[in-house]
LOMAR-458919 format. One line per 10 residues: number of its first residue (from 1); their letters; for each residue x, y, z of N, C-alpha, C, O. Coordinates in pm, 1 decimal. Example, Ala and Ser with C-alpha at 12.3 -4.5 7.8 and 13.67 -1.06 7.14 Angstrom:
// residues 2
1 = AS = 1319.0/-569.0/780.0/1230.0/-450.0/780.0/1320.0/-330.0/780.0/1423.6/-331.9/846.5 ~ 1285.0/-225.0/708.0/1367.0/-106.0/714.0/1290.0/3.0/787.0/1340.9/113.8/803.9
***
This chain:
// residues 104
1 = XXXXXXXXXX = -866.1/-1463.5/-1739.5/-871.0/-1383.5/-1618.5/-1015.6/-1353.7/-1582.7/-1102.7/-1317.9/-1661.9 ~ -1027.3/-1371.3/-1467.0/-1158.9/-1325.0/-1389.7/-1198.8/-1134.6/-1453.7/-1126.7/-1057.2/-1516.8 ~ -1339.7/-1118.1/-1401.7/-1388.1/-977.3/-1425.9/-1360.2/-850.6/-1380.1/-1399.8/-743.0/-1424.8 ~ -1252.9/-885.2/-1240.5/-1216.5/-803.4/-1159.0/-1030.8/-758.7/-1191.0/-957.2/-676.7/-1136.2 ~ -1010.7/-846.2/-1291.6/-872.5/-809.8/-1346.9/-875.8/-756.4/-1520.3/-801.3/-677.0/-1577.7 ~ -993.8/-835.8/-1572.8/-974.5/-815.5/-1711.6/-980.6/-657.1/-1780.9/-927.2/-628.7/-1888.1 ~ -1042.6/-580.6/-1712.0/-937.6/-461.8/-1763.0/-849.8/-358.5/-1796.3/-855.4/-244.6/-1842.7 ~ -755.6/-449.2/-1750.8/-650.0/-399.7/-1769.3/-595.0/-574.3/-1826.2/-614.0/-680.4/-1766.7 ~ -507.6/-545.8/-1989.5/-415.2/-669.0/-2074.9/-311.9/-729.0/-1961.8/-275.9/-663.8/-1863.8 ~ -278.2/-836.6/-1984.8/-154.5/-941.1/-1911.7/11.3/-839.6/-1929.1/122.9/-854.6/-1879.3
11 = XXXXXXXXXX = -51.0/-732.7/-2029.7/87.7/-671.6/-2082.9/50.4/-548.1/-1949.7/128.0/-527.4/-1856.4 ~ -30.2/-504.9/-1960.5/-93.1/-382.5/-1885.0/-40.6/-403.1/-1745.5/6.2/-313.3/-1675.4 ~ -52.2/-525.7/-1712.7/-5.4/-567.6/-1550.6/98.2/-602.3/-1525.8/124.2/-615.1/-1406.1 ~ 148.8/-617.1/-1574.1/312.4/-624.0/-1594.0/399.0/-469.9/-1575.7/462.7/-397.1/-1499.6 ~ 359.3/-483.3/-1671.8/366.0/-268.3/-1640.0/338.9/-232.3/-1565.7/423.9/-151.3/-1528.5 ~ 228.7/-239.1/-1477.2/170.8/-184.1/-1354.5/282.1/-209.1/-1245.2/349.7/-120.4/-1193.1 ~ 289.1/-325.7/-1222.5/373.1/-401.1/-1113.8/571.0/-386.2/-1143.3/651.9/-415.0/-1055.2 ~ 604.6/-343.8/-1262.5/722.5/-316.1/-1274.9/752.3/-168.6/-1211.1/842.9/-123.5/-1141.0 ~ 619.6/-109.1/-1275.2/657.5/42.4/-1218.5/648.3/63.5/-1102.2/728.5/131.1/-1037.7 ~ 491.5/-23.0/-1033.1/541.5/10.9/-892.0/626.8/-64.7/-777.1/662.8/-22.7/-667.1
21 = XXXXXXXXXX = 647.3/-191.6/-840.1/701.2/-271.2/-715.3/833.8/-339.9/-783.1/878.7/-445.2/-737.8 ~ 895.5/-270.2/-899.0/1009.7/-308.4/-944.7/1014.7/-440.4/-998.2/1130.9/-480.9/-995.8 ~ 914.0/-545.4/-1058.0/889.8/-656.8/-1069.4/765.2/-680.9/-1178.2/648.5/-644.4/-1163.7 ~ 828.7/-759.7/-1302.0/679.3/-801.7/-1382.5/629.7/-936.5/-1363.2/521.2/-974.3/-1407.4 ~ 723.6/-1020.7/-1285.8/739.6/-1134.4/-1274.0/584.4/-1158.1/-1196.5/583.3/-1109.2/-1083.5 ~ 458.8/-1222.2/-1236.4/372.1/-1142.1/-1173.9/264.3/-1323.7/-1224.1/317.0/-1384.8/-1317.0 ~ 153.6/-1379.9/-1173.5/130.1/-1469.6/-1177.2/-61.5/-1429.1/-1192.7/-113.9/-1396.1/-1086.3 ~ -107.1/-1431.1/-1254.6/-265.4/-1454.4/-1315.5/-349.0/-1545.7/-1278.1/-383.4/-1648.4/-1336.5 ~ -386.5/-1494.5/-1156.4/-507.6/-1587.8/-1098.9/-650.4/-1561.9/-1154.8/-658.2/-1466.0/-1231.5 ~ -744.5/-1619.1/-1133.9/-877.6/-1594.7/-1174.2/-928.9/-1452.4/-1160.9/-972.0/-1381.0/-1251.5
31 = XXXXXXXXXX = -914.1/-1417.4/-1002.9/-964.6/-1256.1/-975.9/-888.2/-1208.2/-970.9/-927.5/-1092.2/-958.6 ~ -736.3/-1208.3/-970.9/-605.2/-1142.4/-917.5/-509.2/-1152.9/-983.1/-504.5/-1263.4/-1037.2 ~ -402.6/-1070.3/-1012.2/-254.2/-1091.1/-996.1/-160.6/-1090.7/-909.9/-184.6/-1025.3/-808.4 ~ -50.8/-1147.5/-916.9/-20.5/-1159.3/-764.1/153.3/-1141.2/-794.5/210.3/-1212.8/-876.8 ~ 210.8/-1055.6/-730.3/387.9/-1066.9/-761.7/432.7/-1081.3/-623.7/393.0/-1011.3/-530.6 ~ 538.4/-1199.1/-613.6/603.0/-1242.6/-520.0/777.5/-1160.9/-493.5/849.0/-1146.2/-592.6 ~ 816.4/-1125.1/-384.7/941.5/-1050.3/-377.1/972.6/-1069.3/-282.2/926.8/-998.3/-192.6 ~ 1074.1/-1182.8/-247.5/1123.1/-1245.2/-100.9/1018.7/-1340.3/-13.9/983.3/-1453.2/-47.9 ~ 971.6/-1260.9/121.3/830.6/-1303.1/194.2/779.0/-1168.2/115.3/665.7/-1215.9/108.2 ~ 769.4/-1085.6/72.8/669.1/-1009.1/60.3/543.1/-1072.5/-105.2/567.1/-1151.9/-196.2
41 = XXXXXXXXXX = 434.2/-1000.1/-77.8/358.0/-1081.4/-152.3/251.3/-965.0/-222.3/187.6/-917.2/-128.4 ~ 212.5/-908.2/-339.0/119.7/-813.2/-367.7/6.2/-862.2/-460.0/2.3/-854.0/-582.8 ~ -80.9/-912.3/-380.6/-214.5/-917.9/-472.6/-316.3/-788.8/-522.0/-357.4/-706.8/-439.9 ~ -342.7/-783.9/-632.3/-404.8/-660.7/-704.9/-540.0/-722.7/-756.0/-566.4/-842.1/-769.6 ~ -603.6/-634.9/-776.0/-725.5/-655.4/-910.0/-823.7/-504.4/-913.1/-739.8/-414.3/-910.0 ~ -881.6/-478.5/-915.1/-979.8/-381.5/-989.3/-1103.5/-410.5/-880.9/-1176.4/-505.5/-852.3 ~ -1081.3/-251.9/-831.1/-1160.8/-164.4/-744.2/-1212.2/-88.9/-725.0/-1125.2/-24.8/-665.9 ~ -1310.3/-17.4/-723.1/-1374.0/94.0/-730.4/-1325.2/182.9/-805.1/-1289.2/296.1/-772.8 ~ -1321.6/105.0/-966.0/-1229.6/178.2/-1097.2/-1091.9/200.3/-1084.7/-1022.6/251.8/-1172.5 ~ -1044.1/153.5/-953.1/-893.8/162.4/-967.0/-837.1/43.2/-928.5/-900.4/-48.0/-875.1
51 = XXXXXXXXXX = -676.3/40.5/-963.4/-571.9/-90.6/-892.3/-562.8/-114.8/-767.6/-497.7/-24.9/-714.5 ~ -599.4/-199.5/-687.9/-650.4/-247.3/-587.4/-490.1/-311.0/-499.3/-487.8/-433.7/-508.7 ~ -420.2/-279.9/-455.7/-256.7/-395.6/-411.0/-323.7/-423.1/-230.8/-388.7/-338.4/-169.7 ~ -305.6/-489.0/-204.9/-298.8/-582.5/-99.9/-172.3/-654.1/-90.5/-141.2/-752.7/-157.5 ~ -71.9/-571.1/36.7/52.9/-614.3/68.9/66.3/-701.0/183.5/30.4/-670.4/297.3 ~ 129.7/-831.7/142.6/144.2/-908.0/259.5/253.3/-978.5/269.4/305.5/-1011.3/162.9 ~ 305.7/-1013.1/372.1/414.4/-1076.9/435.4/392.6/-1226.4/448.8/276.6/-1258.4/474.9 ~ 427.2/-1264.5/443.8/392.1/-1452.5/423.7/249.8/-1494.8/463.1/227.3/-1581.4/547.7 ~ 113.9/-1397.5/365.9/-12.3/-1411.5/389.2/-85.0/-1356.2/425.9/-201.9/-1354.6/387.5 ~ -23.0/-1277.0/535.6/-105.1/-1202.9/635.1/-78.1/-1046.5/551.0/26.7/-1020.7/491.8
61 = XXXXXXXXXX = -184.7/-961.8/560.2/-227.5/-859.5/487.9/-181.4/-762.4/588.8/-226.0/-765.6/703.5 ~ -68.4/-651.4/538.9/-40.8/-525.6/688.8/-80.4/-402.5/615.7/-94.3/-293.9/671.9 ~ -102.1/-427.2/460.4/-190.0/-301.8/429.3/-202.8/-297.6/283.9/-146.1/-376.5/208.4 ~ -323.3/-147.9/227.0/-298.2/-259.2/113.0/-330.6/-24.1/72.3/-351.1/75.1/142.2 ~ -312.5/-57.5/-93.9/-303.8/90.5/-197.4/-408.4/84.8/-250.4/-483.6/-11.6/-236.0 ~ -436.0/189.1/-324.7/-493.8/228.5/-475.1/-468.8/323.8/-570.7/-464.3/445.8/-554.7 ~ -451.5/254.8/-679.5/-352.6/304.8/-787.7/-456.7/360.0/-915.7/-564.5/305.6/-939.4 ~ -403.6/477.3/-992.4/-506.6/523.2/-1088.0/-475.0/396.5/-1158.3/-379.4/323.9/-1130.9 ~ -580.8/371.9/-1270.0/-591.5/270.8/-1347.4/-569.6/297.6/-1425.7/-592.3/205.2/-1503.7 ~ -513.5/418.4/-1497.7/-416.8/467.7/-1651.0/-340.8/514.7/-1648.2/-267.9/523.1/-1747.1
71 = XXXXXXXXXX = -314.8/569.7/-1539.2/-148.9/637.8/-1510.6/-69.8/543.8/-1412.6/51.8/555.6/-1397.2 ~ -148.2/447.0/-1345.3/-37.8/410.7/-1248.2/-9.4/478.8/-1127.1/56.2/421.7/-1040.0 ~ -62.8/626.0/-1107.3/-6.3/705.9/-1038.7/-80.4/630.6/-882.8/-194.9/586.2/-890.2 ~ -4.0/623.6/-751.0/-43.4/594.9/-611.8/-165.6/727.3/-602.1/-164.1/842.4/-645.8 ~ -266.8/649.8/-524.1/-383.5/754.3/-539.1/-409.2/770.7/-436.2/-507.1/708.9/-394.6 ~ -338.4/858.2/-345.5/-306.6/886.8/-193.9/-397.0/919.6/-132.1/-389.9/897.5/-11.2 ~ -514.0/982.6/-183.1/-663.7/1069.0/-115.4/-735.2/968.9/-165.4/-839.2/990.5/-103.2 ~ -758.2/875.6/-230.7/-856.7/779.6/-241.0/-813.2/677.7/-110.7/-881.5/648.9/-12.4 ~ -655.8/627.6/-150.4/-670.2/511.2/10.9/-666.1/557.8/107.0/-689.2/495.7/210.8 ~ -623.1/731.8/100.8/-685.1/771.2/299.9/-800.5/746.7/328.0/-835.5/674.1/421.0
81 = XXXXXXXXXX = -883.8/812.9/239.5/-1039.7/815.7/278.6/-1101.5/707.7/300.7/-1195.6/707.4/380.0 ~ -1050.5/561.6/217.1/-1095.6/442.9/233.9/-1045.9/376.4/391.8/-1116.0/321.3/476.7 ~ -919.9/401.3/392.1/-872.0/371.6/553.6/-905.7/435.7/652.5/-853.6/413.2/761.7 ~ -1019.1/548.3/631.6/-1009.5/611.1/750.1/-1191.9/564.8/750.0/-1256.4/571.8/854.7 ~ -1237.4/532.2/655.9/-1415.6/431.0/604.3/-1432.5/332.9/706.7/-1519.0/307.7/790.4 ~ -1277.3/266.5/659.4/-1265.6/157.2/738.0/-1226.0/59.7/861.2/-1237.2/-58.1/894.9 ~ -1156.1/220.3/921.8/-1161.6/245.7/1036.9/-1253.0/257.0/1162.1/-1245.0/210.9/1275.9 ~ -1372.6/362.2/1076.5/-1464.0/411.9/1174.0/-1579.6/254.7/1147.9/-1630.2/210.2/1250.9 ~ -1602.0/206.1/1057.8/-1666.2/60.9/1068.9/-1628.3/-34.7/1162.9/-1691.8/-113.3/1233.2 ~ -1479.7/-3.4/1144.0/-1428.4/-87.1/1268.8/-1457.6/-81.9/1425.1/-1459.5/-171.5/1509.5
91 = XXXXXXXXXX = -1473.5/16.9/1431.0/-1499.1/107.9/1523.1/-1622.2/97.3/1586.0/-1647.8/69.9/1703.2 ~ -1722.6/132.2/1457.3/-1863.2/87.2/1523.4/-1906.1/-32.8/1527.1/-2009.3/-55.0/1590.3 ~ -1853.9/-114.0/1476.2/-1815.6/-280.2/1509.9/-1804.8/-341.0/1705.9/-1868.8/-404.3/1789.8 ~ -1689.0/-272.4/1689.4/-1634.2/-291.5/1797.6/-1711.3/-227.2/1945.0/-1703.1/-271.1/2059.8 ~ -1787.7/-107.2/1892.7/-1852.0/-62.9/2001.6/-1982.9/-140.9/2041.5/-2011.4/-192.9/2149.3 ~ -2062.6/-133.6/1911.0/-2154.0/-253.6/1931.6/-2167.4/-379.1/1987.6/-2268.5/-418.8/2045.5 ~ -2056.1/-447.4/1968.7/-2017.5/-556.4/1972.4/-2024.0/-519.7/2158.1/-2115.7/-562.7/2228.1 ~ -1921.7/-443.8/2207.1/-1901.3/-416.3/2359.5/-2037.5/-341.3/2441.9/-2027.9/-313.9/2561.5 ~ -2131.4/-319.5/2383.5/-2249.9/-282.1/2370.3/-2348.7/-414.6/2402.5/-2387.4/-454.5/2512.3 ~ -2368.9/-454.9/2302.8/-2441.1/-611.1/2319.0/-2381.2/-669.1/2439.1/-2464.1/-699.0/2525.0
101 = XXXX = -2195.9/-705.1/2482.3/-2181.2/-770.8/2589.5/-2223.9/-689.8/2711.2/-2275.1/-758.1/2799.9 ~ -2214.5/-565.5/2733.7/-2245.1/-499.3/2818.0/-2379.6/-524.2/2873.5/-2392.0/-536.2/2995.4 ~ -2484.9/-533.2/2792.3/-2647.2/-602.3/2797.5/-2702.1/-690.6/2808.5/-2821.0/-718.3/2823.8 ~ -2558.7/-774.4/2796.4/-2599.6/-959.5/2766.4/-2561.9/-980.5/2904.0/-2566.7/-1093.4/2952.8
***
């Protein structure tokens, strides 16, 4: 396993993904693990010290968690704050962006 999964054990992620997504059935990529459930699709790995899930539907990403990395527990005030980071980037992205055309 890549550096961004290794720590946490092959047993560790299994566990992770049973508890939260009802499933150990779970596949070990280089940077990732990945558990498949119908079209739905959850890639994980190790993020800013925590479990990283990226939920997607046949590829396409509609949102993604972060999970403590010893309890498992959903870490609800860490992915607001990150979605709301990554929001306002978006944001000033987008203004800029309409900024520059506005000038151009």
């Amino acid at each position: 396993m890549g550096n961004k999964v290794d720590k946490l054990t092959k047993s560790k992620w299994k566990e992770f993904f049973k508890k939260s997504f009802g499933t150990s059935n779970v596949v070990f990529e280089q940077n990732m693990v990945i558990a498949t459930i119908g079209v739905m699709s959850y890639h994980a790995w190790i993020l800013s010290g925590r479990i990283y899930v990226q939920c997607s539907i046949e590829n396409e990403c509609f949102t993604s968690f972060y999970f403590n990395i010893d309890t498992f527990a959903y870490d609800y005030v860490f992915t607001d704050k990150e979605k709301k980071l990554a929001k306002e980037e978006e944001y000033e992205e987008w203004k800029n962006n309409f900024i520059d055309q506005m000038e151009g």
